[in-house]
Structure formats: structure tokens, C-alpha cells
N, C-alpha and C positions, 0 to 999 in steps of 0.2 A: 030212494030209487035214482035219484039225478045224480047223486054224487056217485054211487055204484057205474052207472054210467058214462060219468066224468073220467072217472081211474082207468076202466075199462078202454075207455078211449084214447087217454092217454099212455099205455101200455101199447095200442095198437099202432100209435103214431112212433113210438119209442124202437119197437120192433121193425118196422120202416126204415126209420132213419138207418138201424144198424146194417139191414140189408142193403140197402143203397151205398154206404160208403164201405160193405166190403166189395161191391162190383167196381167201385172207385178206386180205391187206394190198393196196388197190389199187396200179397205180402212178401215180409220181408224173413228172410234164414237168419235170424237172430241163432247165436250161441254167443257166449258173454267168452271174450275174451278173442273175437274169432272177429275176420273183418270180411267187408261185404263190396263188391265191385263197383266202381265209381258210377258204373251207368243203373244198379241197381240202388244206390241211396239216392241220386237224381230222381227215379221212378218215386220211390218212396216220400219224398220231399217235394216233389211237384216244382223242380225246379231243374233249369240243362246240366250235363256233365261238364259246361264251364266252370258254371257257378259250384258246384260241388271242387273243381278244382284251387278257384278262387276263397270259399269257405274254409278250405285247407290251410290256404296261404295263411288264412288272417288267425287261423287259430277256432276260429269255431267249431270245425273237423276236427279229429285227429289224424293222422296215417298209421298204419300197423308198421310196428318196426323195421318190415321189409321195404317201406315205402311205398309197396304198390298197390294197397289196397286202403279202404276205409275203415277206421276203427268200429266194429257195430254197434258197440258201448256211445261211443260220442254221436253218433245218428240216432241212439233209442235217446239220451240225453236230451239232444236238440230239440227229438219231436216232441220230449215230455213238456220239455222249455217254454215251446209254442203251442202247442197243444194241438197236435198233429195227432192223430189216433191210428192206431194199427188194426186194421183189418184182422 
């Protein structure tokens, strides 16, 4: 009976957590291939649209070929990297 319990409540606390970090983290318009606005992987990342600029420079970004946007490939990347989760 305590173990039945235990899982039970562990499931409840599981359920929780995911709700709470979907009201946290927004989502993001992932298409593979497709890129996502600087101030939108900022959100995503929990970090300013500096440092998203600065992340670029150094290569941990990518840019889309047009230069003006972020790769959304290397933001799903990153957050997999750190273990960022997506709402």
C-alpha cells in the first residue's frame, strides 16, 4: 500500500513540475531548418538579446544565412546541451 502510494505521489509531484515550467519557459516556433528572432531565443534561453548576440559571435549560435535571424536548430542544440527544456 506505501509503495502504491509513493509512485502515486510521485507522479503527482512529476505532473507539477511540468506544469509549472510550461507557465515558465515560453514556447518556442521550432521548424527545423527555419530561424527564430533574436529576442525570441533570448526568451527561450533565459538570457538578454545581448548575450544572444554575443553567443552568436562566439559560435555557440548560429545565424540563418540571411544573417538576421537565429538558427532554431542551434537554440534546440544548445538547450539540449544544458538541459533547458521546452515547454
Amino acid at each position: 500500500m506505501d509503495e502504491i502510494r509513493l509512485y502515486d505521489l510521485e507522479q503527482r509531484v512529476k505532473a507539477l513540475e511540468n506544469t509549472m515550467h510550461s507557465r515558465l519557459w515560453p514556447r518556442i516556433r521550432y521548424e527545423q531548418g527555419k530561424g527564430v528572432s533574436k529576442s525570441e531565443a533570448a526568451r527561450m534561453l533565459g538570457v538578454s538579446r545581448s548575450t544572444i548576440y554575443n553567443m552568436a559571435k562566439d559560435g555557440r549560435l548560429k545565424y540563418m544565412p540571411d544573417g538576421g535571424r537565429i538558427d532554431a536548430d542551434s537554440v534546440k542544440a544548445y538547450m539540449g546541451r544544458y538541459g533547458i527544456r521546452e515547454s
